[in-house]
Backbone as a chain_set.jsonl record, in Angstrom:
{"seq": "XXXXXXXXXXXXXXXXXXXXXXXXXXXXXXXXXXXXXXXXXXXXXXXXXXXXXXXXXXXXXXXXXXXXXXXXXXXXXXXXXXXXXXXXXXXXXXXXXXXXXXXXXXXXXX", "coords": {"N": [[79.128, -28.942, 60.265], [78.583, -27.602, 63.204], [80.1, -25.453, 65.522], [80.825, -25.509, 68.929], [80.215, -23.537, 70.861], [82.369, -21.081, 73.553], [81.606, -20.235, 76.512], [82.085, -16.822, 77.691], [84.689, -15.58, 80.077], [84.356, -13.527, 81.021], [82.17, -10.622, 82.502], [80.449, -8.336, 81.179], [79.078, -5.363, 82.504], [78.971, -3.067, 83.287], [78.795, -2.267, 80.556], [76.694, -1.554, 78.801], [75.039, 0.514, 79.886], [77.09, 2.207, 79.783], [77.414, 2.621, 76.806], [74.898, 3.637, 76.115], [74.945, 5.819, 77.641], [77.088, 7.424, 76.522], [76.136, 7.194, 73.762], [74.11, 9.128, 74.024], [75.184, 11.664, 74.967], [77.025, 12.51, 72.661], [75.229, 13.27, 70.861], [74.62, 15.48, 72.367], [76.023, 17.902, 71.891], [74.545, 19.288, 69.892], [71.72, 19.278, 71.289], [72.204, 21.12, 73.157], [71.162, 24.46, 75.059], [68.677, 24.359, 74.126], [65.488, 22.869, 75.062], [65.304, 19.89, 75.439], [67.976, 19.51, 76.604], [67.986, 19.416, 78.946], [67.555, 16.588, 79.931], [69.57, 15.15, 79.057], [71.381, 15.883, 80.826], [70.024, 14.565, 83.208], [70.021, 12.259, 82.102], [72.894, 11.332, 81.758], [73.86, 12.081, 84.323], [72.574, 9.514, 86.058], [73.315, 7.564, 84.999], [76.165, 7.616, 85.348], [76.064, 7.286, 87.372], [75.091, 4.443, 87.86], [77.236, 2.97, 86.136], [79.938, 3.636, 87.958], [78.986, 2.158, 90.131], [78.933, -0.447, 88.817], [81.261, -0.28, 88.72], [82.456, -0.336, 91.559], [81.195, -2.629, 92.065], [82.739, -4.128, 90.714], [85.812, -4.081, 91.893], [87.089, -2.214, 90.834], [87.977, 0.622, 91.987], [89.099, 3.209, 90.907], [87.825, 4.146, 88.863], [85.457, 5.164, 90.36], [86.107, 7.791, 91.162], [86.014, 9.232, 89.192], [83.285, 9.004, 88.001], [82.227, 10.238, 89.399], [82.437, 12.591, 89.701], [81.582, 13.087, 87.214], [78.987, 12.625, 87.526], [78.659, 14.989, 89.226], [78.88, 17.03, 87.865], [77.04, 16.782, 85.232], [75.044, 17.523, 86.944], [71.712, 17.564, 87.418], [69.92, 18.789, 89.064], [71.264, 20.986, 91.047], [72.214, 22.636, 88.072], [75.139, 23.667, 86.565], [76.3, 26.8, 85.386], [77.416, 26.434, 82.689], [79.005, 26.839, 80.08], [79.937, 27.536, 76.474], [82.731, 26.587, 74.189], [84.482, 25.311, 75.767], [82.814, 23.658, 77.196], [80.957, 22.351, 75.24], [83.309, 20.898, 74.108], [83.186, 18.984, 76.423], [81.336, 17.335, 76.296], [81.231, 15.206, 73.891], [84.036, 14.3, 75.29], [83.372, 13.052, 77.666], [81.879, 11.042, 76.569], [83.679, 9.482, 75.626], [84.856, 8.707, 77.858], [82.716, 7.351, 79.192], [82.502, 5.262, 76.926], [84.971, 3.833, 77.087], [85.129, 3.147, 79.973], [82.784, 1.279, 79.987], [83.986, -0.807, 78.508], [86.557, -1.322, 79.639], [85.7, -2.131, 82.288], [84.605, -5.266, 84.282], [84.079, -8.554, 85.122], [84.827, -11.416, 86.625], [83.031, -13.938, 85.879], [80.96, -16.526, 87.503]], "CA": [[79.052, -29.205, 61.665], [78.419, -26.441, 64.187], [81.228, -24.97, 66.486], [80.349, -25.003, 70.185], [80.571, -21.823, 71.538], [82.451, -21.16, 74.679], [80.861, -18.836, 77.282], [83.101, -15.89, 78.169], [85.331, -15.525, 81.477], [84.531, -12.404, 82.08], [81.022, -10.189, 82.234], [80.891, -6.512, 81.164], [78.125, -4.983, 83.277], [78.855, -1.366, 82.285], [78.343, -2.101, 78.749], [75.405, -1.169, 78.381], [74.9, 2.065, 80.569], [77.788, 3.418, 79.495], [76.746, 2.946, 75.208], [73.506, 4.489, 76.216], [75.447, 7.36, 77.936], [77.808, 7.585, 74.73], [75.085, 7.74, 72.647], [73.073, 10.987, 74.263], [76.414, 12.313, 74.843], [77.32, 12.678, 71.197], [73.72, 14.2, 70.737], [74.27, 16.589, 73.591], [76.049, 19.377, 71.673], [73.251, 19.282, 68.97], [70.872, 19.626, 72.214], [72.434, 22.402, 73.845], [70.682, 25.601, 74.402], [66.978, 23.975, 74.207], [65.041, 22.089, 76.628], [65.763, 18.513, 75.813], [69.059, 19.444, 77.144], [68.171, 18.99, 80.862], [67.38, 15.469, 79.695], [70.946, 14.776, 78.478], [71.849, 16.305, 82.255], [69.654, 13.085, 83.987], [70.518, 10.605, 81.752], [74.182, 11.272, 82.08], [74.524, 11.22, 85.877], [71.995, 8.794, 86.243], [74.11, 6.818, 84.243], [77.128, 7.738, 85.664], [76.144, 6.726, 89.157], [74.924, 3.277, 87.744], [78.311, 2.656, 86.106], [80.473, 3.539, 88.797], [78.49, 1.207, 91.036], [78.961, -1.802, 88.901], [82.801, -0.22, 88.865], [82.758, -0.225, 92.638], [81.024, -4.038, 92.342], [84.205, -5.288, 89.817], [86.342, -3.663, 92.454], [87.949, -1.081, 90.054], [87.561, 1.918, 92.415], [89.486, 4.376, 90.035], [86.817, 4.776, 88.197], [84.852, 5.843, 91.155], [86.391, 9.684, 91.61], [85.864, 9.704, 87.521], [82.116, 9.01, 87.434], [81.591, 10.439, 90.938], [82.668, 13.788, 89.241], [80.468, 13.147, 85.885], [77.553, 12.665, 87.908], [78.533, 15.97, 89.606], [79.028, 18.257, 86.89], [75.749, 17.076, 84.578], [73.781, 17.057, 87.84], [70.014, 17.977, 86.865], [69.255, 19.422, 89.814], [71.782, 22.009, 90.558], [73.146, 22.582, 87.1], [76.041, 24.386, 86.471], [76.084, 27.644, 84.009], [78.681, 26.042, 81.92], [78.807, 27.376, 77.973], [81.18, 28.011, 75.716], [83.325, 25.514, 73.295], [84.974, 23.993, 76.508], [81.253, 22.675, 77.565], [80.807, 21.826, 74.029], [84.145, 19.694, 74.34], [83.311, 17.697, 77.526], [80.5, 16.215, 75.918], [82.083, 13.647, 73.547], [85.023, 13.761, 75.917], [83.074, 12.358, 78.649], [81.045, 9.761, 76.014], [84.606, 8.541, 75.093], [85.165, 7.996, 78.89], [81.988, 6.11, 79.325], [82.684, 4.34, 76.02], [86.59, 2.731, 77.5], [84.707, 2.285, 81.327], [82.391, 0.338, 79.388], [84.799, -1.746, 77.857], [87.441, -2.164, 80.9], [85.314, -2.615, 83.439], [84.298, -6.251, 83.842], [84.206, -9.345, 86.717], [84.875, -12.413, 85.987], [81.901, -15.041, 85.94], [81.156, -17.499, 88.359]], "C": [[79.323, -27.889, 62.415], [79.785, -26.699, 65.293], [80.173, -25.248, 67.729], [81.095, -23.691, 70.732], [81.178, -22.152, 73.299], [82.431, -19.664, 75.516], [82.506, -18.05, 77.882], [83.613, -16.092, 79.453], [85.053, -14.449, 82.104], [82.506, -11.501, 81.379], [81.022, -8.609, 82.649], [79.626, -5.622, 81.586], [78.192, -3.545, 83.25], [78.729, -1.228, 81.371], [77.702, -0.97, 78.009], [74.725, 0.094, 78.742], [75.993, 3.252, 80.057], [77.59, 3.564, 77.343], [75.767, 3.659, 75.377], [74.026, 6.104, 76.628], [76.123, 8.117, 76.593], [76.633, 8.441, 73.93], [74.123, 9.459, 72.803], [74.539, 11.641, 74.569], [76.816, 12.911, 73.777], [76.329, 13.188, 70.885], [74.222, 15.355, 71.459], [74.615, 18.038, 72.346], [74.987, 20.129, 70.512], [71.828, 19.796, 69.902], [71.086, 20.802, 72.8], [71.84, 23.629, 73.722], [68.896, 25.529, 74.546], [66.629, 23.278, 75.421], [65.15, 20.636, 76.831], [67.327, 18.311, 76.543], [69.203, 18.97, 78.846], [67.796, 17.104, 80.79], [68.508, 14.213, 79.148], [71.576, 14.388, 80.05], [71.208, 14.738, 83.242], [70.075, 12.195, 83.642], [71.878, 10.598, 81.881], [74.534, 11.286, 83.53], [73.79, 10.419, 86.43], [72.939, 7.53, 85.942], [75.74, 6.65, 84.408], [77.562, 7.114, 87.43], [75.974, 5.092, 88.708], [76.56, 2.76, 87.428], [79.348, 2.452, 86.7], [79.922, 2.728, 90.348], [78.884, -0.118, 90.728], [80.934, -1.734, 88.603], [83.243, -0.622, 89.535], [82.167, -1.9, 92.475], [82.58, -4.925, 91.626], [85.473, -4.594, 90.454], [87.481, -3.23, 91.384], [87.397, 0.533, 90.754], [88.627, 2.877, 91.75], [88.704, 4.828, 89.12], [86.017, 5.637, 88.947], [84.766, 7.333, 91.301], [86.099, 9.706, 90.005], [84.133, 9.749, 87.716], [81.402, 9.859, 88.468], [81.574, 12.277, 90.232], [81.888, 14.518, 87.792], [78.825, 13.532, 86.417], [77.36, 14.092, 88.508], [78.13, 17.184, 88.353], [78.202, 18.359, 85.962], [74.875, 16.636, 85.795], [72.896, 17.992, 87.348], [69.619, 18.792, 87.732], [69.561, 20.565, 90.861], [72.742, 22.546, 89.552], [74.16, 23.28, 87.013], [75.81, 25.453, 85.282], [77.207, 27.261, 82.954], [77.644, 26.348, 80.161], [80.171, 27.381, 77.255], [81.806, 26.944, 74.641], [83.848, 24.236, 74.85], [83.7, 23.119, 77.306], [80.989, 21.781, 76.588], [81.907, 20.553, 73.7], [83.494, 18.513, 75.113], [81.994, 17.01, 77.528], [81.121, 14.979, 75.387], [83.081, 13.283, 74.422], [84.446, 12.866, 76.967], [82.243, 11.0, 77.984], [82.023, 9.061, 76.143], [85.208, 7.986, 76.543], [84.079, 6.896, 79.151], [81.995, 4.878, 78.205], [84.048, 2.937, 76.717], [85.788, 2.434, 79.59], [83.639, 1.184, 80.793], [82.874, -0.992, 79.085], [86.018, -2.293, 79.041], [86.773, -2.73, 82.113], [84.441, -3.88, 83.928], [84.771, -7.25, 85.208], [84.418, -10.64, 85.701], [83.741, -13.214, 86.499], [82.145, -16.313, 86.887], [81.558, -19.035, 87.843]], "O": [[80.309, -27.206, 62.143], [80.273, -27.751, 65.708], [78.951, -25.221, 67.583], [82.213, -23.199, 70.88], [80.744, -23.006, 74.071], [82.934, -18.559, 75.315], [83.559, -18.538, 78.291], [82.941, -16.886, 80.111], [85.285, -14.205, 83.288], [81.895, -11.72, 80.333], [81.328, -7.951, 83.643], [79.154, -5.091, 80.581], [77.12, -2.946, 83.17], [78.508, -0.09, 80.957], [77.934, -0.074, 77.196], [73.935, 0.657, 77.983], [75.919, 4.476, 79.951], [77.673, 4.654, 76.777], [75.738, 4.588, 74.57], [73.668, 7.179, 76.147], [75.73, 9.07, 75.921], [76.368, 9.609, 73.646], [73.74, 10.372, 72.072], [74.598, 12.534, 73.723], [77.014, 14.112, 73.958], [76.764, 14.14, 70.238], [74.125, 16.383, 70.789], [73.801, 18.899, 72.012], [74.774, 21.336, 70.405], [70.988, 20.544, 69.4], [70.128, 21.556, 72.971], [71.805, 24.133, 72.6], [68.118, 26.395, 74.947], [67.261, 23.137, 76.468], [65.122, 20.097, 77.938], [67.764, 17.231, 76.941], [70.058, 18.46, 79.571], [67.855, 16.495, 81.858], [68.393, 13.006, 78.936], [72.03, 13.32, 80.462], [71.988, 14.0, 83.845], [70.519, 11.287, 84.345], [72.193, 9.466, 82.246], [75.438, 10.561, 83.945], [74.123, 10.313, 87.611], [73.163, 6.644, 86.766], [76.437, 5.827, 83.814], [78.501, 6.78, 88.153], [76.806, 4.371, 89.257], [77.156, 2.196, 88.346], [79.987, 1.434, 86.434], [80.501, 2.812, 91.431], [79.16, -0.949, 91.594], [81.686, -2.682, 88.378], [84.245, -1.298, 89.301], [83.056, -2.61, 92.945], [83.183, -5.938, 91.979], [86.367, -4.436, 89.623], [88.537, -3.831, 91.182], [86.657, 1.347, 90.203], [89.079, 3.497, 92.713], [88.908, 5.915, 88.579], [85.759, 6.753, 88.496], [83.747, 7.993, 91.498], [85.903, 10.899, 89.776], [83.722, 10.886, 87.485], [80.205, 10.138, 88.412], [80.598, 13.006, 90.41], [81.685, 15.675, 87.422], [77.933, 14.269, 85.999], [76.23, 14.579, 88.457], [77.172, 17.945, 88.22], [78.081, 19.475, 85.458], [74.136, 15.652, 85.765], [73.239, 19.089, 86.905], [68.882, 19.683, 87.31], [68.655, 21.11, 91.491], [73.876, 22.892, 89.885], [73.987, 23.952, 88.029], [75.2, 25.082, 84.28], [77.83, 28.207, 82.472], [76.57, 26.202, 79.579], [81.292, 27.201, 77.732], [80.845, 26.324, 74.187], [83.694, 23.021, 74.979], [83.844, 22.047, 77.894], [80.796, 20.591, 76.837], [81.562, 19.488, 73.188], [83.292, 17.388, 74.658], [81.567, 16.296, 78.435], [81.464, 13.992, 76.038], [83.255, 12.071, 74.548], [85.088, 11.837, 77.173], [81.976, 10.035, 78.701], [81.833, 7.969, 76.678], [85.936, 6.993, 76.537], [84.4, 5.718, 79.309], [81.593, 3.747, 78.478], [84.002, 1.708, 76.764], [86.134, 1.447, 80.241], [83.763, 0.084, 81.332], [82.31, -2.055, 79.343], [86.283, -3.479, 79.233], [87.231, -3.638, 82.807], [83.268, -3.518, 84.018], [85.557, -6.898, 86.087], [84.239, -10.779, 84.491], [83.529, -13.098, 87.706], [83.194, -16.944, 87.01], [81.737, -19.935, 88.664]]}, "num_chains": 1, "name": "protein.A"}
């Protein structure tokens, strides 16, 4: 005999933007240097503005100055000359932030 399932209380609406960010994130320092790299640069504050939107919808504005500052610093369209190991850091460091806004940030269901 089958369980009934019971639907969650709560709905994680950054999930999914921020695994996708993760994921080219953790690529990035493998990218660096070439030209798919400016493609890391869109999808990460693209992705950073979406997230902190559905932050600002599950009224968790502390995330806000966090993603507001992600989206700044891989902006595409005036990039920054950033190099070195500490560039090379704040790749995964910033996946592992979109990985835990992912995961905390959440509304509860109607």
């Amino acid at each position: 005999m089958a369980k009934e399932r019971t639907a969650s209380l709560y709905q994680r609406n950054a999930f999914a933007p921020g695994l996708l960010a993760a994921a080219v994130l953790f690529l990035a320092p493998a990218l660096m240097g070439g030209d798919w790299f400016m493609l890391v640069l869109y999808v990460t504050s693209i992705l950073a503005v979406i997230v902190a939107w559905f932050a600002f919808q599950a009224r968790q504005w502390w995330w806000m100055p966090v993603f507001a500052a992600i989206a700044v610093i891989w902006n595409p369209v005036f990039p920054f000359p950033f190099n070195g190991p500490a560039w090379t850091f704040a790749q995964p460091a910033a996946a592992v932030v979109f990985l835990v806004a992912g995961v905390l940030i959440k509304i509860r269901r109607a």
